[in-house]
C-alpha positions as CSV (number, residue, x, y, z in Angstrom):
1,X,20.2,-24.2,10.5
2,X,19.4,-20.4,9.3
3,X,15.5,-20.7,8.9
4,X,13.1,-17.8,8.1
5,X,10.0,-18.0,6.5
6,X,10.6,-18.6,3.1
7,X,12.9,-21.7,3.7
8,X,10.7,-23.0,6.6
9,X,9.0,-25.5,4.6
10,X,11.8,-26.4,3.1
11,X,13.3,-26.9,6.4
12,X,11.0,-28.6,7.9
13,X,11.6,-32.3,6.1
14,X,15.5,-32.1,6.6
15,X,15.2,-31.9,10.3
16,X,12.4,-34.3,10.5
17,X,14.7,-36.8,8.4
18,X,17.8,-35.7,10.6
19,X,16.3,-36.8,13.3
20,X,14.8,-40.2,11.9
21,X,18.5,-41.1,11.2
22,X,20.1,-39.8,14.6
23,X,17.2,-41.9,16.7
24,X,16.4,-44.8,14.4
25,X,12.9,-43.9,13.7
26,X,10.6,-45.4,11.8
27,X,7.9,-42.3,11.3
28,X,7.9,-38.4,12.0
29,X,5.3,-35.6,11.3
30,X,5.2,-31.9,12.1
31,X,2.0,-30.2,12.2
32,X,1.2,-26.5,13.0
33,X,-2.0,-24.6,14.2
34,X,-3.2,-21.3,13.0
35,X,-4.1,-19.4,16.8
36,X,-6.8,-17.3,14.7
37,X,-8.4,-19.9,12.8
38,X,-7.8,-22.8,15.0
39,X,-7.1,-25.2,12.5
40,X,-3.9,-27.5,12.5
41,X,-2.0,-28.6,9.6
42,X,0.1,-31.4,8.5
43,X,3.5,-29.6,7.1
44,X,5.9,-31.8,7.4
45,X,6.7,-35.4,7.6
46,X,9.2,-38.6,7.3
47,X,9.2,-40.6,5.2
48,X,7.3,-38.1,3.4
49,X,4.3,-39.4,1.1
50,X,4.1,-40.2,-2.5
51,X,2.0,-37.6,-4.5
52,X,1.4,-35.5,-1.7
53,X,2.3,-31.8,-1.1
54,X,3.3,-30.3,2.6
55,X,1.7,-28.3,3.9
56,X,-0.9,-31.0,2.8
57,X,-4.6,-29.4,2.4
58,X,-6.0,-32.6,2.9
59,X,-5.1,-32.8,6.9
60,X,-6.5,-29.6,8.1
61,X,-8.3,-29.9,10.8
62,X,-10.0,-28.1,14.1
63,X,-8.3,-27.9,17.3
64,X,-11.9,-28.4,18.6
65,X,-12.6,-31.4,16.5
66,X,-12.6,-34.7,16.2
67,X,-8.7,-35.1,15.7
68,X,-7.1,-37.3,18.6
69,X,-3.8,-35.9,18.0
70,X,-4.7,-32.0,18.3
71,X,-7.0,-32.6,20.9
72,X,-4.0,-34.3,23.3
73,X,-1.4,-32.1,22.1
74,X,-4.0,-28.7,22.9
75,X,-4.1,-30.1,26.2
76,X,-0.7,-32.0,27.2
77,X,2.6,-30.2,28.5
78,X,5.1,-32.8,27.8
79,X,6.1,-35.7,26.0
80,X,3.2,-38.3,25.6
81,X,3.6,-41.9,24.5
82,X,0.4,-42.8,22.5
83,X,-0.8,-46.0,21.7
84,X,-1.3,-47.2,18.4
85,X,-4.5,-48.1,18.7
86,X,-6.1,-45.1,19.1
87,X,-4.9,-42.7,16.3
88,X,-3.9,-45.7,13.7
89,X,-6.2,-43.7,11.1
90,X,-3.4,-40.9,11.7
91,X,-0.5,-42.3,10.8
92,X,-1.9,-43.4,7.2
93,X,-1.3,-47.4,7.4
94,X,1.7,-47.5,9.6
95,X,0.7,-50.8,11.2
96,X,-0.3,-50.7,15.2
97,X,2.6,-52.9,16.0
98,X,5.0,-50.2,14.8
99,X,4.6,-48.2,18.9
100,X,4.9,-46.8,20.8
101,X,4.0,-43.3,18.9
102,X,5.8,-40.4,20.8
103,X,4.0,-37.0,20.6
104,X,5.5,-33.9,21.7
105,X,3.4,-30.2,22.0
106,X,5.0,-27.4,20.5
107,X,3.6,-24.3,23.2
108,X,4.5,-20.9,23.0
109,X,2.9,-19.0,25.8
110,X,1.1,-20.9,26.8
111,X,-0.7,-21.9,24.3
112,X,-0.3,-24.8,21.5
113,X,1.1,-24.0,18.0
114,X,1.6,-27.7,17.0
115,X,3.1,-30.9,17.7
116,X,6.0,-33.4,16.6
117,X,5.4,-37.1,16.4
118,X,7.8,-39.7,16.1
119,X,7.4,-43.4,16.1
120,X,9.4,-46.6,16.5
121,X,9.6,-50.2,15.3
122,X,7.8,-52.3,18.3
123,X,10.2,-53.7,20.7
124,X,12.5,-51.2,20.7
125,X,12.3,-48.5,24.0
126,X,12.8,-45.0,24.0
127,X,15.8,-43.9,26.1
128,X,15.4,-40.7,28.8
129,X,18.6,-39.4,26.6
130,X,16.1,-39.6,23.7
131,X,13.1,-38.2,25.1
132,X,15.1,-35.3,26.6
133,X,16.3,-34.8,23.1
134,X,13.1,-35.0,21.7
135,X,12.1,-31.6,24.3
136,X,15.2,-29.9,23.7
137,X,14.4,-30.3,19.7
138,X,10.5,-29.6,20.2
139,X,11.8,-26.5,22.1
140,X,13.9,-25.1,18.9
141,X,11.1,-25.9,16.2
142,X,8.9,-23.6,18.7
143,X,11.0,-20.4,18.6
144,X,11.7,-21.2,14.9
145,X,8.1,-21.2,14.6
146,X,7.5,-18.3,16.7
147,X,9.9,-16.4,14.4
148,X,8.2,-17.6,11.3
149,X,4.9,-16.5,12.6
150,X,6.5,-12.9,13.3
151,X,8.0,-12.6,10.1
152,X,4.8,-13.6,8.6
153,X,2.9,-11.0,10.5
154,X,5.4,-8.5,9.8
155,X,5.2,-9.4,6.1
156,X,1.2,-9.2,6.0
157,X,1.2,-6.0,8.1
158,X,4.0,-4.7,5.3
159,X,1.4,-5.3,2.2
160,X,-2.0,-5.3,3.8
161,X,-4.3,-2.8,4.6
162,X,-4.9,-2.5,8.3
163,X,-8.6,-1.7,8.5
164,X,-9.9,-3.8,5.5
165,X,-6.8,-6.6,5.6
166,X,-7.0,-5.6,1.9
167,X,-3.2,-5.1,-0.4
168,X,-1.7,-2.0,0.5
169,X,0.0,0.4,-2.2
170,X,3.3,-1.3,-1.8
171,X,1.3,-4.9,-2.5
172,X,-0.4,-3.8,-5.5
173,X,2.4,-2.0,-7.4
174,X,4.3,-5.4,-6.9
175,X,1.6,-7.6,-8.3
176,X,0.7,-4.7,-11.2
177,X,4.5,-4.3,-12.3
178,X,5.0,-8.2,-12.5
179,X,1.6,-8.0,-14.4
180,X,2.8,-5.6,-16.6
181,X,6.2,-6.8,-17.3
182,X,4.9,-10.3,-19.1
183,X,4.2,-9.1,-22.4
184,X,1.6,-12.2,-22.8
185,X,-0.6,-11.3,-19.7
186,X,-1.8,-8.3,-21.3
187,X,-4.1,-6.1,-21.5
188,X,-4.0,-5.2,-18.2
189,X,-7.5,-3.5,-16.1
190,X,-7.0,-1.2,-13.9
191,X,-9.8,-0.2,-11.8
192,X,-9.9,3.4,-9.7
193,X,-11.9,3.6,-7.2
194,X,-12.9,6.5,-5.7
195,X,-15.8,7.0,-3.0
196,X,-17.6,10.3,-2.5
197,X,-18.8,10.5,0.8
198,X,-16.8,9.2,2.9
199,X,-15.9,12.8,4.4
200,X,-19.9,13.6,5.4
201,X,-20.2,9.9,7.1
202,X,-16.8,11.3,9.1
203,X,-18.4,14.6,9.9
204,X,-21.7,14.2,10.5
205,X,-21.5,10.8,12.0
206,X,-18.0,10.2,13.6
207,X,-14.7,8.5,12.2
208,X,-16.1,4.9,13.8
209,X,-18.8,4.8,11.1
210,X,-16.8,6.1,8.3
211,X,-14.7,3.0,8.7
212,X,-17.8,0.7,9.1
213,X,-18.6,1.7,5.9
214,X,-15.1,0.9,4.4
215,X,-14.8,-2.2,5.7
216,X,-18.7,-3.2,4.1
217,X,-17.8,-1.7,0.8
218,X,-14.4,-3.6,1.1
219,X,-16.8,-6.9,1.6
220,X,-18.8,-5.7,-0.9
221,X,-15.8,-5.1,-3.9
222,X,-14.2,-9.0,-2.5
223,X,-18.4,-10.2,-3.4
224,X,-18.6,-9.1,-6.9
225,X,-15.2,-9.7,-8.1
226,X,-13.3,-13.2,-9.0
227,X,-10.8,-15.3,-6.4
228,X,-7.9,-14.1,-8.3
229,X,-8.2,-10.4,-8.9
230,X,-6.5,-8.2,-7.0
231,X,-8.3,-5.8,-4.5
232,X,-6.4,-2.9,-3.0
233,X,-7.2,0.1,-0.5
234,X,-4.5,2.9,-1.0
235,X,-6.1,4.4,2.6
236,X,-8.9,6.9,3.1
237,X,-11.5,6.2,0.3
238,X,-9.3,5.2,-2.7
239,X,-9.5,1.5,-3.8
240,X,-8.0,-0.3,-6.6
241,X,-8.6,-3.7,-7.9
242,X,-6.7,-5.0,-10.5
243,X,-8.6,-8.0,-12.8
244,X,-6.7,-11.1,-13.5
245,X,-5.7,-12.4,-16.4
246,X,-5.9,-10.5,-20.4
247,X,-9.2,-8.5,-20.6
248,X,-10.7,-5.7,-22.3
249,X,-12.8,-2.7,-22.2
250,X,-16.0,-3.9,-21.7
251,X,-15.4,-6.8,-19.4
252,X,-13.5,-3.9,-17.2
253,X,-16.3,-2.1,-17.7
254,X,-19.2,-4.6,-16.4
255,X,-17.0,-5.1,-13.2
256,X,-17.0,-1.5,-12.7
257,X,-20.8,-1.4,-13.2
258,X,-21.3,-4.5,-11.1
259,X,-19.1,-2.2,-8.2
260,X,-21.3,0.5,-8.2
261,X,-24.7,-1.2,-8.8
262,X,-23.6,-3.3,-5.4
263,X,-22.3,-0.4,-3.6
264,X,-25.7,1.4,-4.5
265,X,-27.4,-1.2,-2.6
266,X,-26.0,-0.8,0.1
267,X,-28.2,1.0,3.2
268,X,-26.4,4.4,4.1
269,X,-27.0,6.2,6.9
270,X,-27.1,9.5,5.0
271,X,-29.5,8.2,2.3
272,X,-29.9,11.3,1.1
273,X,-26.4,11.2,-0.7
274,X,-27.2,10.4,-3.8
275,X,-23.6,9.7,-5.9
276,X,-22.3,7.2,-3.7
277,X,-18.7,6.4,-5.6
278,X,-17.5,6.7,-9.3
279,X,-14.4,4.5,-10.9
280,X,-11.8,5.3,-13.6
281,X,-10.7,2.3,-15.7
282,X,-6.8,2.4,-17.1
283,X,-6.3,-0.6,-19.7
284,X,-2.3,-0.8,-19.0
285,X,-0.2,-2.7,-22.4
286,X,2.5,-4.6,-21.0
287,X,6.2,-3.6,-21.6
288,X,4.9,0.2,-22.5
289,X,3.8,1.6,-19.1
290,X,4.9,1.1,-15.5
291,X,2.8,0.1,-12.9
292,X,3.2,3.8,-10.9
293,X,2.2,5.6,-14.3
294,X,-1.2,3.1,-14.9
295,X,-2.2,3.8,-11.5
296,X,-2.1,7.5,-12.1
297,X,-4.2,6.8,-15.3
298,X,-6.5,5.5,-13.6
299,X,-7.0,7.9,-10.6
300,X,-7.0,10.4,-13.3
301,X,-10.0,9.0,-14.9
302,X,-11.9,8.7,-12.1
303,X,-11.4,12.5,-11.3
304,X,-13.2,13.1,-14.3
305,X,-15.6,10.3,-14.1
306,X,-16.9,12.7,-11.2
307,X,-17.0,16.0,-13.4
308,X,-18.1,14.7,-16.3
309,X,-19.5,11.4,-16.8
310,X,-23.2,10.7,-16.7
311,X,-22.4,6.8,-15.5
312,X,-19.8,7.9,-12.7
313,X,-17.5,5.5,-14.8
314,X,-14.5,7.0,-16.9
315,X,-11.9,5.3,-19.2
316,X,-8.7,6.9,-19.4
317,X,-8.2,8.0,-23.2
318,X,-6.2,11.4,-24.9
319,X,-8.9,13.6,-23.8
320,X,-8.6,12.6,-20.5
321,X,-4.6,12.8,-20.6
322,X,-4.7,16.7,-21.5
323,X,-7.4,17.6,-19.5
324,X,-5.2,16.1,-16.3
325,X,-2.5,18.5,-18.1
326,X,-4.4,21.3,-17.5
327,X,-5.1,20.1,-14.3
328,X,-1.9,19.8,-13.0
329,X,-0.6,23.2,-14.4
330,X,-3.5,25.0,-13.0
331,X,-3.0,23.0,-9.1
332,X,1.0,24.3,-9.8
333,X,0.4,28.1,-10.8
334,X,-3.3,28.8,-9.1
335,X,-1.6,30.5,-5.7
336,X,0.6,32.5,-8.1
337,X,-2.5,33.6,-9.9
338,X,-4.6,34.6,-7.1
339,X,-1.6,36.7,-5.5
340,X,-0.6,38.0,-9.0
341,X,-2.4,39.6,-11.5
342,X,-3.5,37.1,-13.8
343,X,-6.8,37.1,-12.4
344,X,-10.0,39.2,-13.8
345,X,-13.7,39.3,-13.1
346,X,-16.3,39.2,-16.1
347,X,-19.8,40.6,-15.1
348,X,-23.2,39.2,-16.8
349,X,-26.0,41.2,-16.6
350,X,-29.5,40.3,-15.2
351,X,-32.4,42.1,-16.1
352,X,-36.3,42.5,-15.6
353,X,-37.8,40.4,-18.2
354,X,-40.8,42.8,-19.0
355,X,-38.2,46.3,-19.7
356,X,-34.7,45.5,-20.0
357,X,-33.6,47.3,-17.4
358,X,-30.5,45.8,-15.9
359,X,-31.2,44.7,-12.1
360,X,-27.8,43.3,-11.0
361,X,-24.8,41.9,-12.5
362,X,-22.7,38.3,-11.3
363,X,-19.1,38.6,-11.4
364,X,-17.9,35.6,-12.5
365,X,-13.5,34.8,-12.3
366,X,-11.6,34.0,-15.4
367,X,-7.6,33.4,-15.5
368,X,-5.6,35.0,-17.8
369,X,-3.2,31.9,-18.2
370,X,0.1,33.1,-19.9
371,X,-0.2,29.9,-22.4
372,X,-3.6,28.5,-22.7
373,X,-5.4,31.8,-22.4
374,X,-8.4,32.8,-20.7
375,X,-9.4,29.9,-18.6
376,X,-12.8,29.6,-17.9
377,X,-13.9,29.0,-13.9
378,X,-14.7,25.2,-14.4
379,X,-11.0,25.0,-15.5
380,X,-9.4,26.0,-11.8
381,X,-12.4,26.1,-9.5
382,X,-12.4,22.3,-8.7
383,X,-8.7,22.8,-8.1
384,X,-9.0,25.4,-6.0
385,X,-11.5,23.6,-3.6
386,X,-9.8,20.3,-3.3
387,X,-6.5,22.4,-2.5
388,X,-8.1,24.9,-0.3
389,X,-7.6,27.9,-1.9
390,X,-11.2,28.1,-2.4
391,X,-11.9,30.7,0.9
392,X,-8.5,32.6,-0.7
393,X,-10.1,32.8,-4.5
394,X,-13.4,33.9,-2.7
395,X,-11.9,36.9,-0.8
396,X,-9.8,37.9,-4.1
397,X,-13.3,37.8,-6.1
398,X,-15.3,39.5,-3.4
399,X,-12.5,42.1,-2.4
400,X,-12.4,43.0,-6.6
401,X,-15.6,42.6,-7.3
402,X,-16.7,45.4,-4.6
403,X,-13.8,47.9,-5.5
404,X,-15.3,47.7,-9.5
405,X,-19.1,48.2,-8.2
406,X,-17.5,51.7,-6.2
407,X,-15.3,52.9,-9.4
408,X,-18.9,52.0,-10.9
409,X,-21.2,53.9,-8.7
410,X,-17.8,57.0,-9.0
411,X,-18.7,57.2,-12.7
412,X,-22.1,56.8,-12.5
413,X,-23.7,58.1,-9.1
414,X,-26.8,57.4,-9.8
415,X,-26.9,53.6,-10.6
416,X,-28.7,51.0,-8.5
417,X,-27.8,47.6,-8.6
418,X,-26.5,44.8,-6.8
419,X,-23.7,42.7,-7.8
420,X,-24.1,39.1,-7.1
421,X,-20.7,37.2,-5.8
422,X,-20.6,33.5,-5.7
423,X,-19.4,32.0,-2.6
424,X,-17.5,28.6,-1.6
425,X,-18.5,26.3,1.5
426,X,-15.3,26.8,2.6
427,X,-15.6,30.7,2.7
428,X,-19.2,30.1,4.9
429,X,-18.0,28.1,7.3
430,X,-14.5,30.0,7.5
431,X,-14.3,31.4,11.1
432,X,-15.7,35.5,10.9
433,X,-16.5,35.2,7.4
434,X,-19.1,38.3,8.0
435,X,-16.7,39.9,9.7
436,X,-14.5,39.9,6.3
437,X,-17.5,40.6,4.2
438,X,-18.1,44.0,6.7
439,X,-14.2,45.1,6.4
440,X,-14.5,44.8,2.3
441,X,-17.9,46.9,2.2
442,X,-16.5,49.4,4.9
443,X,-13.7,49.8,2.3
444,X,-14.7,50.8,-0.7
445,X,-18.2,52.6,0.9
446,X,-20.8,49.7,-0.6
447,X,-23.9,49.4,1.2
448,X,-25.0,46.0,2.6
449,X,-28.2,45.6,0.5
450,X,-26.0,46.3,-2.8
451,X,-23.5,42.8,-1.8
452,X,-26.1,39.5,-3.1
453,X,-24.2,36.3,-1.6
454,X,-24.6,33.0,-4.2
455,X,-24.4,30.0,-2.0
456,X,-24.9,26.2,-3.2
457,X,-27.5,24.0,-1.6
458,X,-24.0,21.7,-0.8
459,X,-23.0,24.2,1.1
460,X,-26.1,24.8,2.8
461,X,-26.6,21.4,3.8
462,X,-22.9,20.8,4.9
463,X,-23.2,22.5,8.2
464,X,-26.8,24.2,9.0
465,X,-25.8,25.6,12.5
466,X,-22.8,27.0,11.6
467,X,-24.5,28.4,8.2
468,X,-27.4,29.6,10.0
469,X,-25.2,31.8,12.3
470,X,-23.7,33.2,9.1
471,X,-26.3,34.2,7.7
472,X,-28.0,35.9,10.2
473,X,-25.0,37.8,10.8
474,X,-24.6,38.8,7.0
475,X,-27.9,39.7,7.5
476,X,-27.6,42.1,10.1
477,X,-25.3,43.9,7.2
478,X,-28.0,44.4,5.2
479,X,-25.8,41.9,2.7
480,X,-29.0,39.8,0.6
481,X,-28.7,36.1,0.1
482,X,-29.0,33.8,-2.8
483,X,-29.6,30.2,-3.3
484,X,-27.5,29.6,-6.7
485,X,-28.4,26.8,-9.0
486,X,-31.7,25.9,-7.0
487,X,-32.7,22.4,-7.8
488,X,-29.7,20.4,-8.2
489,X,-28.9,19.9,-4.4
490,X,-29.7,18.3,-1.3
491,X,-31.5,20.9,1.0
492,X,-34.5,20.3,2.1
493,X,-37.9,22.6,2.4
494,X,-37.4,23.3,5.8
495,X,-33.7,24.7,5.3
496,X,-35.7,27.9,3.7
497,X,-37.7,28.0,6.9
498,X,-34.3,27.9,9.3
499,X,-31.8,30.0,7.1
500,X,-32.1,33.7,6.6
501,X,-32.6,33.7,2.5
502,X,-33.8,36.1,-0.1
503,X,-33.7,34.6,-3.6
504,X,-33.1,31.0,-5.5
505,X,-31.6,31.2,-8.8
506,X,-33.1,28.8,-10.9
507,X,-30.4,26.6,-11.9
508,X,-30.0,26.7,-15.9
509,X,-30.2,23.6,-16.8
510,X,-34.4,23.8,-16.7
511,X,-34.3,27.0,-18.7
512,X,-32.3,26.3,-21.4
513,X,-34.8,24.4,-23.0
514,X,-37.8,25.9,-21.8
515,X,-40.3,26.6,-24.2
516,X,-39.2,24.1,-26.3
517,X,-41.9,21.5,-25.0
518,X,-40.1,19.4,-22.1
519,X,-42.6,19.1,-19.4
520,X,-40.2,18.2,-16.7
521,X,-38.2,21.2,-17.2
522,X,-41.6,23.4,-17.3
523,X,-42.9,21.8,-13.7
524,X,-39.7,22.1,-12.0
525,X,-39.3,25.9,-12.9
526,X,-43.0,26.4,-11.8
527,X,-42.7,24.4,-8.7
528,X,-39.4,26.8,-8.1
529,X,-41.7,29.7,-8.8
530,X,-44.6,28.7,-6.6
531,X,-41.9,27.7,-3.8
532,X,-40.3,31.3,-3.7
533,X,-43.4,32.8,-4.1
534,X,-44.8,31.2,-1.0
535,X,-41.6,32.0,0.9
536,X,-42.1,35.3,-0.2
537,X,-38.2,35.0,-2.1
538,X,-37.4,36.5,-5.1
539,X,-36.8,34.4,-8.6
540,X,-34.4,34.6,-10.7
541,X,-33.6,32.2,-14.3
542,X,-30.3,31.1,-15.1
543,X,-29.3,30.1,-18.9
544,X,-31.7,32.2,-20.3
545,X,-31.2,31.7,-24.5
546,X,-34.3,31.8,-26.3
547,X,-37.3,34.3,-26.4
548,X,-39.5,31.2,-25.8
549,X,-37.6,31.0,-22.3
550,X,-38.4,34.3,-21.8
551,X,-42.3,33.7,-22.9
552,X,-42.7,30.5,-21.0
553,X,-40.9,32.8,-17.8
554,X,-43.1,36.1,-17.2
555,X,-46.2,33.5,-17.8
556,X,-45.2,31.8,-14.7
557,X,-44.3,34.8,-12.9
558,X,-40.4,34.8,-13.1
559,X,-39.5,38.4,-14.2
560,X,-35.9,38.5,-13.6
561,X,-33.2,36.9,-15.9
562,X,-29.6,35.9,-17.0
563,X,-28.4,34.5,-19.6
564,X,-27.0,34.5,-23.3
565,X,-30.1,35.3,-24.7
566,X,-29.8,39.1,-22.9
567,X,-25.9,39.2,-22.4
568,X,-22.6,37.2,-22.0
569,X,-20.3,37.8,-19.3
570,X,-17.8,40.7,-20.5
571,X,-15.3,42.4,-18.8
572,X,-15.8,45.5,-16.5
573,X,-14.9,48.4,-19.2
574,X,-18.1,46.2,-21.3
575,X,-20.0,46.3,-18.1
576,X,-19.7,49.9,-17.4
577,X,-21.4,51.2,-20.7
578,X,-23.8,48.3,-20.2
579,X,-24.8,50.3,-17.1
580,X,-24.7,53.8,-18.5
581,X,-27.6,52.5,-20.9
582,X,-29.4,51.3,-18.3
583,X,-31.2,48.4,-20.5
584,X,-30.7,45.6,-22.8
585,X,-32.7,45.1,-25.9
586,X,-33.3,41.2,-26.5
């Protein structure tokens, strides 16, 4: 007989019943074992049973247990005549008289995978010629077994996830297109799942622990959600879960929540990592989407639950849809921009609060796109640093923005200011990244103390040796250094002791409102203040729009400034008669 593993079961009786006509038997039962689980199962047997279904649930037992039949077939080597007496509760009412009962191990390796059992009316002997049949058959449903187990691993290993034992890609678009191809079954919820640190665990603490932690929040995901939905990893820190049966937004939504509340709780070894994952729901209509495009929908939303969602949740809608759009033109076109000439630099003044005078200006990228216009940075920066173009964008800003500050200082040899760049933690860790700051002010004849560096407190935090180094060698340029949108970051107190820093930049989000009687916003800025005053840093506000800003600013001390309030960016030509008069009036 052909036999895989689809058609075992299936099998399994006919040759049971082949064999109860050949030898004139009165009984015959396969069971298997499971080598991981050591349990044994009845699959098979002959006559077989009213009402019952093979494999039969009901018979699972232990190899270490109780069960007189496992335990002498995990320990015998050849055929075995058993006596009635011993294992009648086995054999389900066949009277005692109806022996001897012959059992027979099934061993591969080695090691027990199951055993056959046949019995005869009393009275009636079993032949050599039958017993040595009986091996010769036990010896056949072995390898067929052996083959059935390999096909089964094979299977499992074709739609699981190694590391979690989770569905695999392949696994869950065949479940989510059969989903999605019954009409009835729907709506379908798709869940994205997307976790956010994954890459510090493997950096700071080694690849082992990164995986620890993806096989606790794959415990954690099976906890929380129901028997029957469907849990995916795609690899690295994507997973997806599927929920059975019709749903709707706000059930998708409380699993989501229930997710993230659980994976919140869990103890991290970097504890100071504070958004821990985010998820993008996609509800799928059967018969009008196919299972690839829903699971882009929902990775889709959860790129954006990350930009822009308060909740770190994010349902896939129209909004979402063209802002992926834009997404994906920018991740096709963004080289060609950089290497082209669709780039340009705005510059936004900052001044002193108490006289106008204009102390420095940040040159911030825009893209000229040929058909959505002038894309603002929040449009293609994100692109650029998840496709590493970030350190490439940075030199192009920095390499432009130092040429404009020399045409500047051509027309106008007596200004004096700095120009503030901002700069990616992928440009400060990139390997001589002083040495490419020193070549661009060696070429256009700008002085180290005119360059100000903005770096994030991400990217302070990412890699403090290597930053330190960095810094103290930008220092030696004379080149000044700023921590941009103070507040909202990780670093800790002591990274101003270690790092070689000159100002924070108070991020805008606690001056906007200032003034406007929010006393959060007014202790943070003060505590930012007194913090760079006792460092001996300079200040400087961000988001600067309303006189009372200004007012609630030079009482605490802060007397430098950007913002709408004083001036938007605008491009350089704007710039340069900015700086011939010197001062804003605001």
């Amino acid at each position: 007989m052909r036999v895989d593993a689809e058609s075992a079961h299936e099998t399994y009786p006919a040759i049971l019943r082949g064999l109860a006509c050949e030898l004139e038997l009165d009984f015959a039962f396969l069971r298997l074992t499971d080598i991981d689980t050591r349990t044994c199962v009845l699959v098979a047997e002959w006559p077989p049973r009213i009402g019952i279904t093979y494999p039969d649930p009901s018979t699972v037992a232990h190899r270490d247990g109780p069960d007189p039949i496992l335990a002498l077939a995990a320990t015998m080597k050849d055929v075995t005549v058993v006596s009635a007496g011993d294992i009648a509760e086995q054999l389900d009412g066949l009277a005692p008289e109806r022996v001897p009962l012959v059992v027979i191990p099934l061993v591969s390796g080695g090691v027990g995978v199951g055993a056959l059992g046949f019995a005869k009316a009393a009275g009636r002997a079993w032949t050599d010629c039958e017993l040595s049949s009986l091996r010769s058959v036990a010896e056949l449903m072995t390898q067929l077994q052996a083959r059935v187990n390999a096909e089964n691993r094979s299977r499992f290993v074709g739609s699981h996830d190694d590391l979690t034992g989770m569905s695999n890609r392949r696994a869950l678009l065949d479940h989510l297109s059969a989903r999605l191809e019954e009409p009835r079954c729907g709506p379908v919820a798709v869940l994205f799942l997307d976790l956010d640190q994954l890459k510090s665990l493997n950096d700071f603490l080694g690849h082992l622990t990164g995986d620890e932690y993806i096989r606790d929040v794959a415990d954690i995901v099976r906890e929380e959600l129901g028997s029957e939905d469907v849990i995916a990893r795609l690899g690295g820190d994507e997973f997806v879960v599927v929920l059975a049966g019709p749903t709707d937004e706000f059930v998708a939504n409380l699993a989501a929540e229930a997710i993230l509340k659980a994976i919140d709780g869990m103890d991290m070894p970097l504890a100071d990592l504070r958004r821990r994952a985010r998820i993008g729901i996609m509800m799928a209509q059967p018969g009008r989407i196919t299972a690839e495009h829903a699971l882009r929908c929902a990775d889709q939303a959860a790129l954006f639950a990350k930009i822009g969602s308060t909740d770190n949740i994010e349902h896939f809608t129209e909004s979402v849809r063209a802002q992926s759009e834009l997404r994906s033109d920018v991740e096709v076109h963004l080289r060609d921009a950089i290497e082209g000439d669709a780039l340009v630099l705005y510059y936004q003044p900052e001044v002193d609060l108490g006289s106008g005078k204009i102390t420095a200006v940040e040159a911030l990228v825009r893209w000229q796109h040929p058909v959505r216009g002038l894309l603002p940075p929040s449009a293609f920066i994100p692109v650029a640093e998840a496709t590493n173009l970030a350190p490439e964008l940075g030199r192009w800003v920095l390499d432009t923005a130092c040429r404009t500050l020399s045409e500047w200082k051509s027309t106008l040899p007596s200004l004096d200011i700095s120009i503030r760049v901002n700069v990616s933690p992928a440009q400060l860790v990139e390997h001589d990244f002083a040495g490419t700051v020193e070549a661009v002010l060696r070429r256009y004849g700008v002085g180290g103390p005119q360059l100000c560096l903005e770096i994030t407190e991400v990217a302070v935090v990412n890699d403090v040796d290597r930053t330190r180094k960095t810094l103290q060698s930008l220092h030696q340029l004379g080149v000044r250094i700023a921590i941009d949108d103070f507040g909202t970051g990780y670093s800790a107190l002591s990274h101003l002791k270690e790092l070689e820093v000159d100002a924070l930049k108070i991020d805008r989000s606690f001056v906007t409102d200032l003034g406007a009687g929010d006393a959060n916003d007014l202790a943070i800025v003060e505590s930012v203040v007194g913090l760079a005053d006792a460092f001996g840093l300079d200040v400087i506000a961000e988001g600067v729009e309303t006189t009372a800003a200004v007012d609630v600013l030079l009482a605490l001390g802060c007397t430098r400034a950007q913002g709408y309030l004083i001036s938007r960016p605008v491009p350089a030509a704007e710039t340069l008669e900015l700086l011939r008069a010197g001062t804003i009036q605001f």
